[in-house]
DOSETOR-125682 format. One line per 2 residues: number of its first residue (from 1); their letters; for each residue x, y, z of C-alpha. Coordinates in steps of 0.2 Angstrom, whole numbers. Layout:
# residues N
NUM	A	X/Y/Z | ...
//
This chain:
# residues 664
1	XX	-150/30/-236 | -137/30/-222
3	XX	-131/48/-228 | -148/54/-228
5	XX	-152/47/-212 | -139/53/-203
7	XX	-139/71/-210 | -159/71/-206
9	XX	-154/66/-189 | -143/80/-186
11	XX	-152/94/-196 | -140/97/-206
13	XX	-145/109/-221 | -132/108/-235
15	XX	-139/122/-244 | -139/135/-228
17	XX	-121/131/-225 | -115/135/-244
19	XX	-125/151/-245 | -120/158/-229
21	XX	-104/150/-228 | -89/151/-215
23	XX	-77/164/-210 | -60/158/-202
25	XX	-50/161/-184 | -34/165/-181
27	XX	-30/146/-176 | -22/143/-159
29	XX	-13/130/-147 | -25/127/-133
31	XX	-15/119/-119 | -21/104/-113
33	XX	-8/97/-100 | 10/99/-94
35	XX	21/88/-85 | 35/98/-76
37	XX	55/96/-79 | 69/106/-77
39	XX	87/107/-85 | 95/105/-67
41	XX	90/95/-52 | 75/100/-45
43	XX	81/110/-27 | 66/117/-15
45	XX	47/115/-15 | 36/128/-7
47	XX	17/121/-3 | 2/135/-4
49	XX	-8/137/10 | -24/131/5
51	XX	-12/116/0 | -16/116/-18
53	XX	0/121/-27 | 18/118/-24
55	XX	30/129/-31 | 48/121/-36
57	XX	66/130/-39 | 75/121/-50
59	XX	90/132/-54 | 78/135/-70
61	XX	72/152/-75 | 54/146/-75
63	XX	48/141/-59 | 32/130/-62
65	XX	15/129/-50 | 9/112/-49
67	XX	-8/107/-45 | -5/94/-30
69	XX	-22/84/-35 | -16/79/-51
71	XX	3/83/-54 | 0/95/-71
73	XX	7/113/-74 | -7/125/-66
75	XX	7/139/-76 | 23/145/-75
77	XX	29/159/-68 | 45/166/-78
79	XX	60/173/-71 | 64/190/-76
81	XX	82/190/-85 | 81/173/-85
83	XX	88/172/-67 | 90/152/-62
85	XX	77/152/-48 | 85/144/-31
87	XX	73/144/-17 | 54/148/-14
89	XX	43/153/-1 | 24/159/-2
91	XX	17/173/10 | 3/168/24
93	XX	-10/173/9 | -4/164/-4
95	XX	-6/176/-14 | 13/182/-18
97	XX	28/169/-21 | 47/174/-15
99	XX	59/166/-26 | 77/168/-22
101	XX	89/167/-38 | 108/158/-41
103	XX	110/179/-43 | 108/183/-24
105	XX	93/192/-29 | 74/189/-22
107	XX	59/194/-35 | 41/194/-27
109	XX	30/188/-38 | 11/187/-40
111	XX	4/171/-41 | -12/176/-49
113	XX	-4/180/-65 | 16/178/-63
115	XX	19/197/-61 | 35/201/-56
117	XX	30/216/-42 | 47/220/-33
119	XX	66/215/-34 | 77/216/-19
121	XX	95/215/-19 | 100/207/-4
123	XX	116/195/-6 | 130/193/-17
125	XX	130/174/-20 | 115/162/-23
127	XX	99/162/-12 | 96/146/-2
129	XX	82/150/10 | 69/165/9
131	XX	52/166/23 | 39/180/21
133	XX	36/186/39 | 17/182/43
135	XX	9/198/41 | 18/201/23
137	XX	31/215/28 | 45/210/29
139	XX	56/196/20 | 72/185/27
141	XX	84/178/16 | 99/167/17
143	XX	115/165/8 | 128/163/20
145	XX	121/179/28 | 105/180/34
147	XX	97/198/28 | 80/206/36
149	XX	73/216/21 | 55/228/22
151	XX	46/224/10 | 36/243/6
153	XX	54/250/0 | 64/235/-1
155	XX	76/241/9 | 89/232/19
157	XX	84/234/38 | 98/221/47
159	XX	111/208/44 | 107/196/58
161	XX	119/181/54 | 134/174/44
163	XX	137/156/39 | 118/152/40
165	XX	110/142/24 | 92/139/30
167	XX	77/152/36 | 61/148/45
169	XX	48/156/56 | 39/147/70
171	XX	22/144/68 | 13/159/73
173	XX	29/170/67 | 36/176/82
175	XX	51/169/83 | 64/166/68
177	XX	75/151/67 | 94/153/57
179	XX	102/137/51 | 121/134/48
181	XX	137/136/56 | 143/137/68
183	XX	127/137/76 | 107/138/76
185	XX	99/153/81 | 83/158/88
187	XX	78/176/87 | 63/184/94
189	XX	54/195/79 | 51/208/74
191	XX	64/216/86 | 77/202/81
193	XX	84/198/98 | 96/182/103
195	XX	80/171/113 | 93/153/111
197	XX	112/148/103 | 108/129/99
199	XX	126/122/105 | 131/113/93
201	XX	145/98/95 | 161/97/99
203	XX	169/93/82 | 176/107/73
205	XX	168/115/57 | 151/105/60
207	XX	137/115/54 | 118/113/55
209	XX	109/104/40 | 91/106/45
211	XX	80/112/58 | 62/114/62
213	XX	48/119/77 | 35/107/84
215	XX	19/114/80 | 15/119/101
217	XX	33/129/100 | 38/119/113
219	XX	50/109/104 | 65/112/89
221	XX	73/96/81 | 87/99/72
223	XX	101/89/63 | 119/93/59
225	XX	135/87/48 | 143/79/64
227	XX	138/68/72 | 124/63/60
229	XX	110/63/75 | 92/72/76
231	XX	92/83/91 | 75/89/100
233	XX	80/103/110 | 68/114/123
235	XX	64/129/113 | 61/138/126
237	XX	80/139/135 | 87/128/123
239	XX	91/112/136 | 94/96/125
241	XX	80/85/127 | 84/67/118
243	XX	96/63/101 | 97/46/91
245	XX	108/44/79 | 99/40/62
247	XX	105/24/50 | 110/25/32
249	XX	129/30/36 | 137/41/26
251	XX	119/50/23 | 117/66/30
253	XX	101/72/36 | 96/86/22
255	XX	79/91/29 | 64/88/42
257	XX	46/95/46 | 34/90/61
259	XX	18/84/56 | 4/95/60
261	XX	0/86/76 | 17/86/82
263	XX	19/69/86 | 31/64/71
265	XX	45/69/62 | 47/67/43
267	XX	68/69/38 | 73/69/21
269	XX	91/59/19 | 104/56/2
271	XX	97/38/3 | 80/37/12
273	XX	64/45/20 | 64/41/38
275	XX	47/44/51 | 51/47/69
277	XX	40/48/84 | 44/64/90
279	XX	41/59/106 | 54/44/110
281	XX	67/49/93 | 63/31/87
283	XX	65/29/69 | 43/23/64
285	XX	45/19/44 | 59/19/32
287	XX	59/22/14 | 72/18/4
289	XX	70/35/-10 | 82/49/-9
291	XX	77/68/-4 | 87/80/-2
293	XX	70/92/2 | 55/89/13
295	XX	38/101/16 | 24/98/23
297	XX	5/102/19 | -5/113/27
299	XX	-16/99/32 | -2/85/35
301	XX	-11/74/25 | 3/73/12
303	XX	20/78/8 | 34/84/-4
305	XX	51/78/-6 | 64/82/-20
307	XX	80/73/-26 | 92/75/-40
309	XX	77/65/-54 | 59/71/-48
311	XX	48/79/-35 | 37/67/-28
313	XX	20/70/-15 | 19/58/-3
315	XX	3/52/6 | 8/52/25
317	XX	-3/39/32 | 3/25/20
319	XX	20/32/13 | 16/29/-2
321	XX	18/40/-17 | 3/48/-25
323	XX	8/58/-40 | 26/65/-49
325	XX	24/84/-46 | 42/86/-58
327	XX	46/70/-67 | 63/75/-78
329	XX	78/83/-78 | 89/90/-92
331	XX	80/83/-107 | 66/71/-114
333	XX	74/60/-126 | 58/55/-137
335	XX	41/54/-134 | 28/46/-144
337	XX	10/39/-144 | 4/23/-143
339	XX	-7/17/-160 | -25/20/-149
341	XX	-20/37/-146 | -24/35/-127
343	XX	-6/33/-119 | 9/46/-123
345	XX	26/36/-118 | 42/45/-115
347	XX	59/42/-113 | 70/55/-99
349	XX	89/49/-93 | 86/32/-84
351	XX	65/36/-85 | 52/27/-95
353	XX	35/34/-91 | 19/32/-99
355	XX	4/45/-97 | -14/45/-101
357	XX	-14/54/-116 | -30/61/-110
359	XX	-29/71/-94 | -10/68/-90
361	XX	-11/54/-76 | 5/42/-75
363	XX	-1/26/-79 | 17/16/-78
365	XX	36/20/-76 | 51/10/-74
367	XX	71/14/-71 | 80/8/-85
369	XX	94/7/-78 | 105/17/-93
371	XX	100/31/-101 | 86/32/-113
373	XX	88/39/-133 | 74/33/-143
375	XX	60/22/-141 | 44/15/-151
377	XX	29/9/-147 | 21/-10/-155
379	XX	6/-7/-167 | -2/-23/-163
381	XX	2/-24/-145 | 4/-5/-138
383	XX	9/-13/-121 | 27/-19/-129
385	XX	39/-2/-128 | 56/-4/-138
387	XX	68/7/-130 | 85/11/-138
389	XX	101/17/-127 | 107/32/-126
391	XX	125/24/-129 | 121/5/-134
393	XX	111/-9/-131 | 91/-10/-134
395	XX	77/-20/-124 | 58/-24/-126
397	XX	45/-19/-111 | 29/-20/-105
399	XX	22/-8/-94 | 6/-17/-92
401	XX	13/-30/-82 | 29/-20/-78
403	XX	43/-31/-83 | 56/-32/-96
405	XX	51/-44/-111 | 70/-46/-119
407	XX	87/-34/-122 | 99/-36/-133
409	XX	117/-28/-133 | 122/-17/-149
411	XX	138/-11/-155 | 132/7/-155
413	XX	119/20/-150 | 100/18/-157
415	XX	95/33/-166 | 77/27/-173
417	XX	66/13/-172 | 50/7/-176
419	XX	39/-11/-176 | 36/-18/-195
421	XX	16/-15/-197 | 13/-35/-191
423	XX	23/-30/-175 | 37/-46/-181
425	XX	52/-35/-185 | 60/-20/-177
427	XX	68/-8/-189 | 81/1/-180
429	XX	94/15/-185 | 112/14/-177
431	XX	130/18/-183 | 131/14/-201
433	XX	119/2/-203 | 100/-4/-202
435	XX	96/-15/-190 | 81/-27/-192
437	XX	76/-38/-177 | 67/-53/-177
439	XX	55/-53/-161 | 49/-70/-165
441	XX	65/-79/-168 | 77/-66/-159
443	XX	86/-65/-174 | 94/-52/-182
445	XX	101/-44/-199 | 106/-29/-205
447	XX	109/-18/-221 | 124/-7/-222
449	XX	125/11/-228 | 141/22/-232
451	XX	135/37/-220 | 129/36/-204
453	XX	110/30/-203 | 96/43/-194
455	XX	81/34/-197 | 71/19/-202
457	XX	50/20/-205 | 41/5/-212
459	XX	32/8/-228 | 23/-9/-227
461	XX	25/-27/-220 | 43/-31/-233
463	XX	48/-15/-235 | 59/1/-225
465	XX	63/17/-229 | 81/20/-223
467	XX	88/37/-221 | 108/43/-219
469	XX	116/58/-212 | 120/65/-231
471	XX	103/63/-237 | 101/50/-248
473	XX	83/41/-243 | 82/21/-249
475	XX	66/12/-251 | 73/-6/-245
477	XX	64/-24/-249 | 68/-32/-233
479	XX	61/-47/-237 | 71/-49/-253
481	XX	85/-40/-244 | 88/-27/-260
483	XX	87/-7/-265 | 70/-4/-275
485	XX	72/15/-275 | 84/27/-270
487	XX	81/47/-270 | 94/62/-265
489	XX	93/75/-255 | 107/90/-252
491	XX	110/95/-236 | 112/87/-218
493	XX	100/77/-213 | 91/73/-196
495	XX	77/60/-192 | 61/54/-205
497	XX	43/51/-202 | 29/43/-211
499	XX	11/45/-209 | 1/37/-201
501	XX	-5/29/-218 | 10/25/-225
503	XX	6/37/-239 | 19/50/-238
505	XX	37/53/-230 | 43/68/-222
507	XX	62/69/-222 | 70/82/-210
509	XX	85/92/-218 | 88/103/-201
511	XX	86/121/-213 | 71/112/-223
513	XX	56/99/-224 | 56/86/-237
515	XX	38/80/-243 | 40/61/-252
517	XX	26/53/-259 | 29/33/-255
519	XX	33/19/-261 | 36/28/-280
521	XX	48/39/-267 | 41/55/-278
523	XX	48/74/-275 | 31/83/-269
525	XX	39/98/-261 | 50/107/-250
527	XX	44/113/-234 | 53/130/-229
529	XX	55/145/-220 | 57/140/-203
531	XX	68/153/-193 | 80/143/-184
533	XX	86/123/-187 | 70/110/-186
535	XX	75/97/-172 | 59/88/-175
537	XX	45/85/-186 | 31/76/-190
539	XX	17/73/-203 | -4/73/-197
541	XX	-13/56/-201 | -18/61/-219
543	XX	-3/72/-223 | -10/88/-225
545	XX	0/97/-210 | 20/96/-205
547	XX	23/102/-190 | 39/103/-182
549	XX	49/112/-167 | 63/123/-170
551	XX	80/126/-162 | 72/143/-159
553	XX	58/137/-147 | 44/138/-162
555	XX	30/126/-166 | 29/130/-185
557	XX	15/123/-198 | 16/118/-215
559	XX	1/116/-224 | 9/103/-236
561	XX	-4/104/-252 | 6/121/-254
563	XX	20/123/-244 | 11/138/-234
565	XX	16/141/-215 | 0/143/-206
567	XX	3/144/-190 | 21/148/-181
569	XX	19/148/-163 | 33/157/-149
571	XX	25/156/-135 | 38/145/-128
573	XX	50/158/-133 | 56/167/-115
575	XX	55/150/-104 | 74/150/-105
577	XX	86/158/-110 | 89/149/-124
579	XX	75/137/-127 | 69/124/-140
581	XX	57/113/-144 | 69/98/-147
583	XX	53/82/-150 | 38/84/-157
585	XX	22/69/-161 | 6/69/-167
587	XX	-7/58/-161 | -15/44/-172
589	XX	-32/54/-176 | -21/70/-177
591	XX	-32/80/-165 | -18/81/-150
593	XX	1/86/-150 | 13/85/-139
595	XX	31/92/-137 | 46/95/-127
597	XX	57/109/-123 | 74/109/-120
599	XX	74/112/-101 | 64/96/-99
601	XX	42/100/-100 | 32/91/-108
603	XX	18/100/-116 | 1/92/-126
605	XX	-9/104/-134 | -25/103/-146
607	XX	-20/102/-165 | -26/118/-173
609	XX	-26/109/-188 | -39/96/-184
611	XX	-39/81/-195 | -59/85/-200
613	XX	-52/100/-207 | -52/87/-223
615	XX	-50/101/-235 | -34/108/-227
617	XX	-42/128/-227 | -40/129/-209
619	XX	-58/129/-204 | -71/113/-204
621	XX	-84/121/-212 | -97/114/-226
623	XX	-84/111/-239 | -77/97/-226
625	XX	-94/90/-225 | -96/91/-243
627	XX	-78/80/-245 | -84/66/-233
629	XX	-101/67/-241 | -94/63/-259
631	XX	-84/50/-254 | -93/41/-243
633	XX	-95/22/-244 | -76/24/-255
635	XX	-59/22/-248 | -53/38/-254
637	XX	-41/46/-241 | -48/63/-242
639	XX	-63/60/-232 | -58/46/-220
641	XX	-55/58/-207 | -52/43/-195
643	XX	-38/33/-205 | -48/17/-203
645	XX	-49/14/-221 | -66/16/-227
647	XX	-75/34/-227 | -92/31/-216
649	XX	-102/36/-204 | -89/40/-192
651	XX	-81/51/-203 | -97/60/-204
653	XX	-101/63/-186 | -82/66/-183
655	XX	-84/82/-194 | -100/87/-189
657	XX	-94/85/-169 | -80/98/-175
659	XX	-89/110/-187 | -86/127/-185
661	XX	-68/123/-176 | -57/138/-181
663	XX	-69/146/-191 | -78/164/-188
//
């Protein structure tokens, strides 16, 4: 009765859908969010006009555009030739991006669709500073020399300065402002006449860090290697004004903006973010966060600043941060989700962070305080996070309530680890042995292996699979603290994963992918053919998909029921030079996936391969709905599409919702 009453209920006519049947789609990875990173320290931020993007140089040859409302990748525009972009600016539109390279070369890009439109040529060493004049023709450039190049034949029009490392126009463009040694210059514009020499001290080789125009004109503050003071000079014949020395000895004042009413300053320091009145030079607020960066919005609501870990808007009012615009550098360690599917943890350097899973929001992060390598999530309470060192020692948080629950020291670095089903016992792989970890009694014991031990997945409550570097996978008895099976594998191995039910391993052999059937520990089939070595791999909830990153920057998918790859994705291929997809996890339902890349993005995209797809033919079509159907009421694996144990109801309208996905 409940079958026929919920197939009357949504119309459903079994007979219309076998007669006419489905065709099947190419299948896809549909973006859903990405979280910005870069392989080097994030270096200069440029804001849109309308206030809506920033742009960030990263010495990366991607420079992403990040929506300011929420923090997520609006694209990327990448670097032809794979030149490490330095410095960015936008032009008074907002419709054209400059972005100076570590090449000495400047590339104007569209920022409609990232179309490289023109290349100039103006300096030998990297870009620091680059300024669209305001009406678009012409651009100025810095890199020790400070070059005037028109843009409708990219042609070199002047030198105008040596030893300058900073660019900016005045407000309404008229006047352009040099920065570096051994002075700062005022030029009037176009015609690119000397208007004011900023003296500058005393001290030999002093040189100008930062400067900046009140919005009237009326006013330039600036700040210099010695003596560390901010300056407000009369930018109209250049008389010195007022100076105060700034706190935080030895920091140097690395930038500054006015706000858009001009009566305070905003200065970006190695060890803080200080607010000025502009008026007196009295120091307002203090925040003790690095920048080595600062730009203001269009609206002065807000602010950016940049140090050596993220890029971080700031709300002016309260000084407060609102949102991580670029929240790693070098690499993501791991990343996994929690047991709900609605939180995505990862681990970077020093960072934890958790993410809504959902629309990319960060709902928690902590400093560690040593690097990251590994980390795992509790089954039965996906608040608890363990977190492995990237040299030694391991610890137990919770980023509900923010603080640390326990650590322990280890003898060497966590490879793997992963909460017994009951949530009693971490399992975790380090060195030579298998580390089991009593949460209740703080307890521990450990299994020893001849090879170095890569991973450790839970088969049940009592029992581990443990895997070594050579290849041999053990089914241990923990509870009995004996072997029960044992099974060999030529070749290097690299990490292992279960599904989600428990049902079948996946064993990663870098060229190959192994598909086990567990506990018996049975052979099912190698998983091949992947062009380059597979860093990362993992199995969807009911085992019918294995999809995995490669050295080579692929997304590749098995289907596992015949080793087939269905779906080899590259379209990460080109964001770096070299690039690869280095983690890789599947949601609990299977219907999300996330991944890094090697220079440090986080990317989730919609599984192609939805877990409805109960058939495994790349389309949820009538024969899916025919498996649930048959099943229904059983605990047969095929049609609980949900994992929950029992093929109901839910399963139903799960397939129903999806019908038709990937299908033509």
């Amino acid at each position: 009765m409940k079958i026929a009453r919920t197939i009357a209920h949504f119309g459903i006519g079994l007979g219309f859908l076998v007669v006419w049947g489905v065709g099947f789609a190419q299948p896809s990875l549909q973006r859903l969010w990405a979280r910005a990173g870069f392989p080097n320290a994030p270096q200069q931020t440029a804001i849109s006009p309308d206030g809506q993007i920033v742009a960030i140089a990263g010495r990366s040859a991607t420079v992403p555009l990040v929506r300011m409302r929420d923090g997520l990748v609006e694209r990327e525009l990448r670097m032809p030739d794979f030149e490490p972009a330095s410095t960015v600016a936008f032009s008074a539109d907002g419709t054209l991006l400059a972005v100076g390279t570590t090449f000495g070369s400047v590339w104007i890009i569209r920022v409609s669709d990232g179309m490289p439109l023109q290349v100039v040529y103006p300096h030998a060493f990297a870009a620091t500073s680059v300024a669209f004049s305001r009406d678009g023709q012409y651009l100025v450039s810095a890199a020790g020399t400070v070059q005037l190049t028109r843009l409708s034949d990219g042609a070199l029009v002047r030198t105008l300065a040596f030893g300058m490392s900073k660019v900016a126009f005045s407000p309404n463009g008229n006047r352009l402002l040099t920065v570096g040694m051994p002075e700062s210059i005022v030029w009037s514009f176009p015609d690119c006449t000397v208007q004011l020499r900023l003296p500058m001290t005393n001290q030999p080789f002093s040189y100008g860090l930062a400067a900046a125009f009140s919005p009237n004109e009326q006013t330039l503050a600036s700040s210099y290697y010695s003596p560390r003071e901010l300056r407000f000079w009369d930018a109209q014949n250049g008389n010195l004004l007022i100076s105060a020395a700034y706190p935080y000895d030895p920091s140097y004042l690395q930038d500054l903006r006015f706000t858009p009413d001009g009566t305070r300053i905003v200065s970006a320091h190695e060890n803080a973010i200080l607010v000025w009145d502009a008026a007196t030079a009295t120091i307002r607020h203090q925040i003790p966060i690095a920048a080595l960066s600062l730009e203001m919005s269009p609206n002065g609501g807000t602010f950016v600043t940049t140090n050596r870990f993220f890029t971080r808007l700031w709300d002016l009012e309260s000084l407060t941060s609102i949102n991580e615009l670029s929240s790693f550098v070098e690499r993501i360690e791991d990343i996994t989700y929690t047991p709900s599917g609605n939180a995505l943890v990862s681990a970077s350097r020093e960072y934890l962070r958790v993410w809504d899973a959902h629309n990319g929001g960060l709902l928690a992060g902590v400093w560690a305080g040593s690097p990251i390598g590994t980390l795992a999530v509790s089954p039965v309470d996906e608040s608890l996070i363990a977190v492995g060192g990237r040299t030694s020692g391991m610890g137990l948080y919770n980023w509900r309530t923010r603080q640390w629950v326990n650590k322990w020291s280890t003898s060497s670095q966590p490879r793997q680890m992963e909460f017994s089903p009951n949530g009693n016992l971490l399992a975790v792989a380090m060195g030579t042995i298998a580390l089991f970890q009593r949460l209740d009694t703080n307890t521990r014991f450990s299994v020893s292996r001849s090879d170095a031990v890569l991973g450790v997945r839970w088969v049940d409550d009592q029992r581990c699979l443990i895997l070594d570097a050579v290849g041999n996978l053990v089914l241990w008895n923990v509870s009995q603290n004996r072997q029960e099976r044992a099974l060999r594998y030529i070749g290097t191995a690299r990490e292992l994963t279960l599904t989600s039910r428990r049902h079948l391993a996946l064993v990663n052999m870098t060229d190959r992918l192994e598909l086990v059937r567990v506990p018996e520990l049975t052979p099912l089939r190698t998983l091949a053919g992947a062009p380059a070595n597979i860093l990362s791999a993992q199995l969807t909830p009911n085992g019918q998909y294995a999809i995995a990153g490669d050295a080579g920057g692929r997304i590749i998918v098995w289907r596992t029921s015949d080793g087939a790859i269905v779906l080899q994705d590259d379209r990460e291929i080109g964001a770096q030079s070299s690039v690869a997809i280095n983690r890789v996890s599947v949601s609990p339902r299977g219907d999300y996936l996330a991944y890094t890349r090697s220079d440090a993005n986080l990317i989730t995209v919609r599984n192609p391969f939805p877990p409805t797809d109960v058939n495994g033919n790349g389309c949820v079509d009538d024969a899916d709905l025919l498996v649930v159907l048959f099943t229904f009421g059983s605990s047969i694996s095929d049609g609980d599409v949900n994992g929950d144990g029992v093929v109901d109801d839910a399963d139903l309208l799960q397939v129903l919702f999806d019908f038709g996905t990937n299908c033509r």
